[in-house]
C-alpha positions in Angstrom: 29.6 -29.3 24.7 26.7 -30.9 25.9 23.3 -28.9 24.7 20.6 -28.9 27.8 17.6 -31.0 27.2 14.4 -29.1 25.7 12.5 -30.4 29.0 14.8 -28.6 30.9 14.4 -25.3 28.5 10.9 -26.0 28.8 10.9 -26.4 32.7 12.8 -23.3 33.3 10.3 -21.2 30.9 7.5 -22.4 32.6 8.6 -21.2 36.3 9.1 -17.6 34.3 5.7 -17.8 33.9 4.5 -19.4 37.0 6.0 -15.7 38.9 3.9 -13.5 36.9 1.7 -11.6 38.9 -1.3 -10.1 38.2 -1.4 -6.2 38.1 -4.4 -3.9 38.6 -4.9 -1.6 35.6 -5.5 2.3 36.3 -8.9 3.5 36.6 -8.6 6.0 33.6 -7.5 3.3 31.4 -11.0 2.2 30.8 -11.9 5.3 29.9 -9.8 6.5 27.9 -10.1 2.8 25.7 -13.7 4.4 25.0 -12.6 7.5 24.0 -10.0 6.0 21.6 -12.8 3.8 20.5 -15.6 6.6 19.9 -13.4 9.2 18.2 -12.7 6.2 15.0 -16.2 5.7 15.4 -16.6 9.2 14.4 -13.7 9.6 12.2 -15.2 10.9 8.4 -13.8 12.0 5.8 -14.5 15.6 4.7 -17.2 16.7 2.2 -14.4 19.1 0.5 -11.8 16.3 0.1 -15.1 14.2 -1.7 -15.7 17.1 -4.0 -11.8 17.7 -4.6 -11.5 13.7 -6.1 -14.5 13.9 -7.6 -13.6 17.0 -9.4 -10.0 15.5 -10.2 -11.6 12.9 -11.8 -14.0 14.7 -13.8 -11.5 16.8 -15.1 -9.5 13.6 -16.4 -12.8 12.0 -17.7 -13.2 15.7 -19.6 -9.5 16.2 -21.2 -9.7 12.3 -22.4 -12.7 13.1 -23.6 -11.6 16.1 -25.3 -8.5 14.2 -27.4 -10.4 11.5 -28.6 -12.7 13.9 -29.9 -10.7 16.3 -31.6 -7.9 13.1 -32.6 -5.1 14.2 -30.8 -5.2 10.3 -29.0 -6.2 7.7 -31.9 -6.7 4.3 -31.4 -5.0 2.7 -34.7 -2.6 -0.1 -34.5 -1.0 1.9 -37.9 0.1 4.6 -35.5 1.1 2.6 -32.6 4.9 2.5 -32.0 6.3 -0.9 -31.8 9.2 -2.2 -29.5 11.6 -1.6 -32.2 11.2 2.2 -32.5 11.4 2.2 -28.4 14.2 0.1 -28.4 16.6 0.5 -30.9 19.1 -2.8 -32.2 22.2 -2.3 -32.6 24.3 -3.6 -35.5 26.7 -6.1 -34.4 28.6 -6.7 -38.0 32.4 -5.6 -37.9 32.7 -6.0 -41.7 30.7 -4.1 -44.5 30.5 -5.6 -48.0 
């Protein structure tokens, strides 16, 4: 089997292209690119979903707030749990003495 030349690929792609003619958009087209264009432009995000987050986050700020004053969440490396109480390793010995 004999693979054609990539001149010859390159040939026959080229006459594709050579037959495309040009096409006259429709008149409303324009317009209604614009109108795409000017409804992003006025695309904003609601004053009640900036209060909602900022209220979400408040609330957050206030309950952290809350357990670090009344020590519910302390920050000692005594109470801390290490990977060992996570993760538990097992005993591998067959024989007890």
């Amino acid at each position: 089997m004999k693979k054609p030349s990539s001149k010859k690929q390159m040939k026959d792609k080229l006459e594709i292209l050579a037959k495309i003619q040009k096409v006259n958009a429709p008149d409303e087209m324009y317009g209604n690119i614009l109108s795409i264009i000017k409804n992003r432009k006025n695309a904003t995000i609601s004053m009640t979903w900036i209060r909602s987050a900022a209220a979400a986050i408040l609330i957050l700020i206030s309950v952290e707030g809350y357990m670090i004053i009344t020590g519910d969440f302390k920050m000692n490396q005594n109470t801390t749990p290490s990977i060992e109480s996570i993760i538990p390793s097992s005993n591998n010995l067959l024989i007890y003495d």
